[in-house]
C-alpha positions as CSV (number, residue, x, y, z in Angstrom):
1,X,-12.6,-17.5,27.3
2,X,-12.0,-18.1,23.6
3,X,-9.5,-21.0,24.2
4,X,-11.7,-22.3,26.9
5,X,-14.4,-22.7,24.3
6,X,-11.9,-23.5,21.2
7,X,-10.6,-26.8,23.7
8,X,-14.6,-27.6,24.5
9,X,-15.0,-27.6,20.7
10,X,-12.2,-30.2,20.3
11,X,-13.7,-32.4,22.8
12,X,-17.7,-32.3,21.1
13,X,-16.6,-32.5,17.6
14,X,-14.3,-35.9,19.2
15,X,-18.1,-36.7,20.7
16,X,-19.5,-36.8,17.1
17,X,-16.7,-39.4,16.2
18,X,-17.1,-41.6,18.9
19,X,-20.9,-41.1,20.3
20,X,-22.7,-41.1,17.4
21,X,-20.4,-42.2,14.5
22,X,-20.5,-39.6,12.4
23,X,-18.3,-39.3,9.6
24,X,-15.2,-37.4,8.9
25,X,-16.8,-34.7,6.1
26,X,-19.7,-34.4,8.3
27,X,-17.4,-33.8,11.2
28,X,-15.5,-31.5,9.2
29,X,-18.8,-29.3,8.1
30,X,-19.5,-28.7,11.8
31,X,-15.7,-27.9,12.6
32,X,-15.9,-25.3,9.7
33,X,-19.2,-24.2,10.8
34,X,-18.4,-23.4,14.4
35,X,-15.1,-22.0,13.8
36,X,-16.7,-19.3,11.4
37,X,-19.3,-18.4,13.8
38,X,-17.0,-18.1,17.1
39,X,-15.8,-15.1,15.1
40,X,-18.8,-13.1,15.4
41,X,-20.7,-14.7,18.6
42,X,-20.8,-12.1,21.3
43,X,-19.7,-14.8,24.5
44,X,-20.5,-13.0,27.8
45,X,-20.7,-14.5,31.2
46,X,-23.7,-14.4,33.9
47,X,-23.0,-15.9,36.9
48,X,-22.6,-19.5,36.1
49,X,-24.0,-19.3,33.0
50,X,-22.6,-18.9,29.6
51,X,-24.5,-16.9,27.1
52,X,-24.1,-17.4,23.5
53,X,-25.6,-14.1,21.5
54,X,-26.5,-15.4,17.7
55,X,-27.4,-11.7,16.9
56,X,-24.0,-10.4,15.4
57,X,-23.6,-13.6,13.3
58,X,-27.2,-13.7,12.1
59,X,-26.9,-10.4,10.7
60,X,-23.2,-11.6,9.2
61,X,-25.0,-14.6,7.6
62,X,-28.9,-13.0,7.0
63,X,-28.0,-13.2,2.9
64,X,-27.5,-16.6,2.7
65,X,-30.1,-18.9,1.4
66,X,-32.4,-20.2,4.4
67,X,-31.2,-23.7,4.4
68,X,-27.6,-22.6,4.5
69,X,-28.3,-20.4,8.0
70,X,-30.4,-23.4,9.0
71,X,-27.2,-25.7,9.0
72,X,-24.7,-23.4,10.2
73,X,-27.4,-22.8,13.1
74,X,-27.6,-25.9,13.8
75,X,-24.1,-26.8,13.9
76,X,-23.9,-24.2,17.5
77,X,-27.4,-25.5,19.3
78,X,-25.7,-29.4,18.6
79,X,-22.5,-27.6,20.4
80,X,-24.9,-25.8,23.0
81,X,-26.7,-29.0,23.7
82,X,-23.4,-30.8,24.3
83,X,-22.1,-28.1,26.7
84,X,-25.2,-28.6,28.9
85,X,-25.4,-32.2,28.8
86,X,-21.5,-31.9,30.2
87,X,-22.1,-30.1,33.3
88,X,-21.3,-26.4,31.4
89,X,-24.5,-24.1,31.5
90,X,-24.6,-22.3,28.7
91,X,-28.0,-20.3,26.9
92,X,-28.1,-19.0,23.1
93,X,-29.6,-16.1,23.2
94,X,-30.8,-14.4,19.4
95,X,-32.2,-17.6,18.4
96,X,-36.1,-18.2,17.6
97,X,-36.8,-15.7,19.3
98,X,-35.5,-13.1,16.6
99,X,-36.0,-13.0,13.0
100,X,-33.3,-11.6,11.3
101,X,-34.4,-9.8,7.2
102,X,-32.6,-12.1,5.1
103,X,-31.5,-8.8,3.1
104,X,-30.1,-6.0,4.6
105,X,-29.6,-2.5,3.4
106,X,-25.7,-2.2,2.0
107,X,-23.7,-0.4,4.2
108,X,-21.3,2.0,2.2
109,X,-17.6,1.4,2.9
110,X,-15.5,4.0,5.4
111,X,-13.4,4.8,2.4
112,X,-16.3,5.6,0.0
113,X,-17.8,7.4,3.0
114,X,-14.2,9.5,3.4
115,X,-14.5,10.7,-0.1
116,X,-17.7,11.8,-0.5
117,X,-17.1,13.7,2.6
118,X,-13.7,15.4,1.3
119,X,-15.9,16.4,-2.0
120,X,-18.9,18.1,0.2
121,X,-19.6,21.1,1.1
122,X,-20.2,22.3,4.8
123,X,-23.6,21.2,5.4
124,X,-23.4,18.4,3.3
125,X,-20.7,17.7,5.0
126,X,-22.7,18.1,8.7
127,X,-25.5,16.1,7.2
128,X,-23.6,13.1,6.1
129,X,-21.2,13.0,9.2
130,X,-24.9,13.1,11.6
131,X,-26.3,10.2,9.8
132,X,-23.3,8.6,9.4
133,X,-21.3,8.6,13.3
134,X,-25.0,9.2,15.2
135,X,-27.0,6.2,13.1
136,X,-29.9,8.2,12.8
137,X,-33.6,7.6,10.8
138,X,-34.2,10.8,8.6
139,X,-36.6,11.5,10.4
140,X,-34.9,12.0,13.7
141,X,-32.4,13.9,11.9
142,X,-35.0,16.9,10.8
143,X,-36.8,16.8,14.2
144,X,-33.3,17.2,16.0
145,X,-33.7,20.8,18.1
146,X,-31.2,22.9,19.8
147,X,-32.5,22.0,23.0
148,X,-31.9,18.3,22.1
149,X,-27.9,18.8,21.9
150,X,-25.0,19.1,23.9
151,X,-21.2,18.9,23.4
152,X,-21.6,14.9,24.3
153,X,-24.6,13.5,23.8
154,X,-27.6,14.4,21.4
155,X,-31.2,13.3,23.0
156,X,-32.8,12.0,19.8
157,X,-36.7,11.5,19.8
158,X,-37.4,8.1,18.0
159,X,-40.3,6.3,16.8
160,X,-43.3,6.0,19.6
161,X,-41.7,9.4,20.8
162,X,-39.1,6.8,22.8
163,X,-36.0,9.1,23.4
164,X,-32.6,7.9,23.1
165,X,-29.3,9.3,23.8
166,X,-26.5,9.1,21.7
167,X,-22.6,10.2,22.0
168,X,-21.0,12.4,19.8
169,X,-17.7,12.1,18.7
170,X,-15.6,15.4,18.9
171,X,-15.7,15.8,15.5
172,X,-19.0,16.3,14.8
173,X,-19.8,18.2,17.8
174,X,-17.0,20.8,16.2
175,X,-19.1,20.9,12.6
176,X,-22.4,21.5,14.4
177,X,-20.8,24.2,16.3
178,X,-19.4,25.7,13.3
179,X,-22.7,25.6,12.2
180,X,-24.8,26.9,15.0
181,X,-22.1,29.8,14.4
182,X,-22.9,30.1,10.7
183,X,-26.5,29.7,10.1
184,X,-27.7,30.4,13.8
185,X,-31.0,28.1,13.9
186,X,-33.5,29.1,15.8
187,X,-35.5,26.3,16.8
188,X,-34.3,23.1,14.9
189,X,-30.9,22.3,13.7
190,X,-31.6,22.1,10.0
191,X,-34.2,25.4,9.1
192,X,-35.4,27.2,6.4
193,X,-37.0,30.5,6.8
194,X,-38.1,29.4,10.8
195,X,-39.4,26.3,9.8
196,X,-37.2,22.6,9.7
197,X,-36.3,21.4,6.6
198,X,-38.5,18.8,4.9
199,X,-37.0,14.5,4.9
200,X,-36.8,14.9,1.2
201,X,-34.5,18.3,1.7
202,X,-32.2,16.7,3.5
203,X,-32.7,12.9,0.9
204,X,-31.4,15.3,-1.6
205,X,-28.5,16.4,0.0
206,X,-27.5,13.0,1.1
207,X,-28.1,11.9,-3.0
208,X,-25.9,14.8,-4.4
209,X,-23.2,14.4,-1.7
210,X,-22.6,10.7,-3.1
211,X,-23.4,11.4,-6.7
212,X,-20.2,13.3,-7.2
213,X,-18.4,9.6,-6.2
214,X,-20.3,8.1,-8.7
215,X,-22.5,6.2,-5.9
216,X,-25.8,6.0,-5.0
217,X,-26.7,6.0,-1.2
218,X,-29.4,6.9,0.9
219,X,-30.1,8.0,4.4
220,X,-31.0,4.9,5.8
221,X,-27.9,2.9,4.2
222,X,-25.6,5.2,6.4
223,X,-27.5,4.3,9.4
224,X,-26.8,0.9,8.8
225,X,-23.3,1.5,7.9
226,X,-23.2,3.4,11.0
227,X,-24.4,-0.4,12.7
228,X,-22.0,-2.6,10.4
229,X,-18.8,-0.2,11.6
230,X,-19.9,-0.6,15.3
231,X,-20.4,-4.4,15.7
232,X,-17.6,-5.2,12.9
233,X,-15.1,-3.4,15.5
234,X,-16.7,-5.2,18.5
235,X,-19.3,-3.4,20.2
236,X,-21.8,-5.4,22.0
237,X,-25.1,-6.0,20.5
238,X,-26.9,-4.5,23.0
239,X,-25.0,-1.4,23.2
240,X,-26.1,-0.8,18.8
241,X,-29.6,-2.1,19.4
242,X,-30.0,0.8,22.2
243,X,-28.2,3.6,20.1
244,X,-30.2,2.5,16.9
245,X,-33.7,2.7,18.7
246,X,-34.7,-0.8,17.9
247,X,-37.0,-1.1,20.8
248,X,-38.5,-3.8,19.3
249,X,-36.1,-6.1,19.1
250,X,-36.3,-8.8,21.7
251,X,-32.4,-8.8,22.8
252,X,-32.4,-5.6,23.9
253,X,-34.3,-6.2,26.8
254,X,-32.3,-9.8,27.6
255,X,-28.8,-7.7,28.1
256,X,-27.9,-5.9,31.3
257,X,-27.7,-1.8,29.8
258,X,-24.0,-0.8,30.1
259,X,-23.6,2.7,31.9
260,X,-23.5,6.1,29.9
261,X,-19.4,5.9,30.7
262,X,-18.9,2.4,29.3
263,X,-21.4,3.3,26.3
264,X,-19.3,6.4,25.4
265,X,-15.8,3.9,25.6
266,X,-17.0,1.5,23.4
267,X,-18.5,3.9,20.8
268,X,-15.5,6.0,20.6
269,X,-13.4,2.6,20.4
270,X,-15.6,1.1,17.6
271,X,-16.3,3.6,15.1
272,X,-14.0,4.5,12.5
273,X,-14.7,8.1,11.9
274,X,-13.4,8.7,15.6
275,X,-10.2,7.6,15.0
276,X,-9.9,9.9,11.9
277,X,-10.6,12.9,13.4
278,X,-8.8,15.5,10.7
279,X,-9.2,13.4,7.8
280,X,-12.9,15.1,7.6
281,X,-11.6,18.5,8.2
């Protein structure tokens, strides 16, 4: 499909030239413009159409200054437009319809993540790794019960009580079983005298884990670094918006929901943590 739509660029950016006289650096500014977003534009195909998702680029280009994003946008809806008006249906999806924060919380690099980790102790180690390979609020995280998890999936209970299922890589299901097997919870995974640990307990631990690499991180920024490692390695869109709980957001409901199977693949397939297994242990 890429060299389909690499050949279809060719032939619009030749229709700017000869259609409508444009010239060569304005040409050039569009060439530039579509090349970079083609990287991170999640093309799919439904029926005869050809949908465009904007989503994993606008979050690539949301710190940019508003008049940038506007250009680079409209560099793709002038392609989109031209594709139509040649026969080729195509829809952009992720356009007006979503507003993308034009800051985003920094996500904190694997490799920082991998040696904070090494420097932790067990359940700092448990605590980090949950928020970090399962992309959850701290809130979900305190709320998590025994009931709630299995040697796959954990059933997480999000905001609007909306549950959610995530997968768990191997390596985290082996930490909270090790664990379960050292503190034996009763009720909720993370407990203190019969009752679950406080958001700030756990804010703490989170704070000290990273302090010792001389960083300073919080909960929510390893939930979106749990976000960035997914769609960096190619995970659909849809497929993060589910596992993150973002009901809200309106392209969740526009893709078709990829089955529990397919959804375990391409988590285990896109997160880095799951191909580094021992390097935790």
């Amino acid at each position: 499909m890429k060299k389909s739509i690499d050949s279809k660029r060719v032939a619009f950016l030749e229709s700017l030239e000869e259609l409508r006289g444009y010239s060569d650096l304005t040409i050039k500014s569009y060439d530039e413009s579509l090349k970079e977003a083609m990287n991170y534009i999640e093309i799919t195909q439904d029926n005869k159409a050809t949908i465009f998702n904007l989503m994993p680029y606008r979050i690539k280009i949301a710190h940019l200054n508003p008049k940038t994003i506007s250009k680079k946008l409209s560099a793709i809806r002038s392609f989109v437009a031209y594709l139509n008006d040649n026969g080729d249906c195509s829809v952009l999806k992720a356009d007006e319809s979503v507003k993308v924060a034009k800051t985003l919380p920094k996500p904190i690099s694997h490799a920082h993540i991998l040696e904070a980790l090494q420097q932790s102790e067990f359940e700092e180690r448990l605590v980090v790794t949950m928020l970090y390979t399962l992309g959850l609020r701290i809130s979900e995280l305190v709320s998590l019960k025994l009931l709630d998890i299995s040697s796959e999936w954990i059933r997480v209970l999000g905001k609007g009580d909306k549950q959610r299922d995530v997968p768990l890589i191997s390596s985290t299901s082996d930490l909270i079983k090790e664990y379960l097997t050292l503190k034996s919870p009763k009720i909720f995974l993370f407990e203190k005298n019969g009752e679950k640990l406080s958001e700030n307990s756990l804010r703490y631990i989170v704070t000290k884990v990273f302090k010792r690499v001389s960083l300073k991180v919080t909960p929510h920024q390893l939930r979106h670094s749990y976000a960035t490692a997914l769609l960096n390695n190619s995970a659909p869109i849809a497929d993060v918006s589910e596992l993150l709980g973002h009901s809200s957001m309106a392209t969740t409901q526009i893709y078709t929901k990829l089955g529990s199977a397919l959804k375990q693949q391409n988590y285990n397939k896109a997160h880095p943590l799951a191909r580094e297994i021992d390097s935790v242990k």
